[in-house]
Residue, then its C-alpha position, 0 to 999 in steps of 0.5 A: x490468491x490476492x488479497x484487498x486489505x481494506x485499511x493499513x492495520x489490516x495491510x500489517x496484519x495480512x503481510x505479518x501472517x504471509x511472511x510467518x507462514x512462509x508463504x511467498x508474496x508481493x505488495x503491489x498499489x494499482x497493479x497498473x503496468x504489472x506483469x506476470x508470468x503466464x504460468x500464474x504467481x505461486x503465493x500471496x498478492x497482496x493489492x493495496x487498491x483499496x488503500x488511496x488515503x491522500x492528506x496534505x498537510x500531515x503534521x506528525x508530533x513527533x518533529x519539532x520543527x512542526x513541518x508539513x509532510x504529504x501522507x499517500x497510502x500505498x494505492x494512490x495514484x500520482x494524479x491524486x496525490x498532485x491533485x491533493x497537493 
């Protein structure tokens, strides 16, 4: 099974539920340069394809210093993330 988590509450929600019914499962961003066994996986696959959020800066509230942070979701490349920067 491989399931498209539309946003990062849903990517929560989704690893929250595999992980309390037991049910193996994987995280993976693109899936790009990813290998499986011919036999399948047996569980959960979870793509973060749909999640490619990129923002610079990202200030956060919680550091006093007001540094600047990159924020990249979990489905974003590294040439949209170099070229968001």
């Amino acid at each position: 099974m491989i399931v498209y988590p539309l946003d990062a509450e849903a990517l929560k929600r989704t690893a929250a539920e595999a992980f309390s019914s037991g049910t193996r499962s994987i995280v993976v961003g693109n899936a790009t340069n990813l290998l499986f066994d011919d036999l399948g996986f047996d569980g959960m696959v979870i793509s973060c394809a749909s999640l490619k959020r990129v923002q610079y800066p990202y200030r956060t509230e919680r550091d006093p210093d007001g540094r600047e942070y990159i924020y990249a979701e979990c489905g974003a490349s590294l040439p949209q993330l170099v070229n968001t920067v």
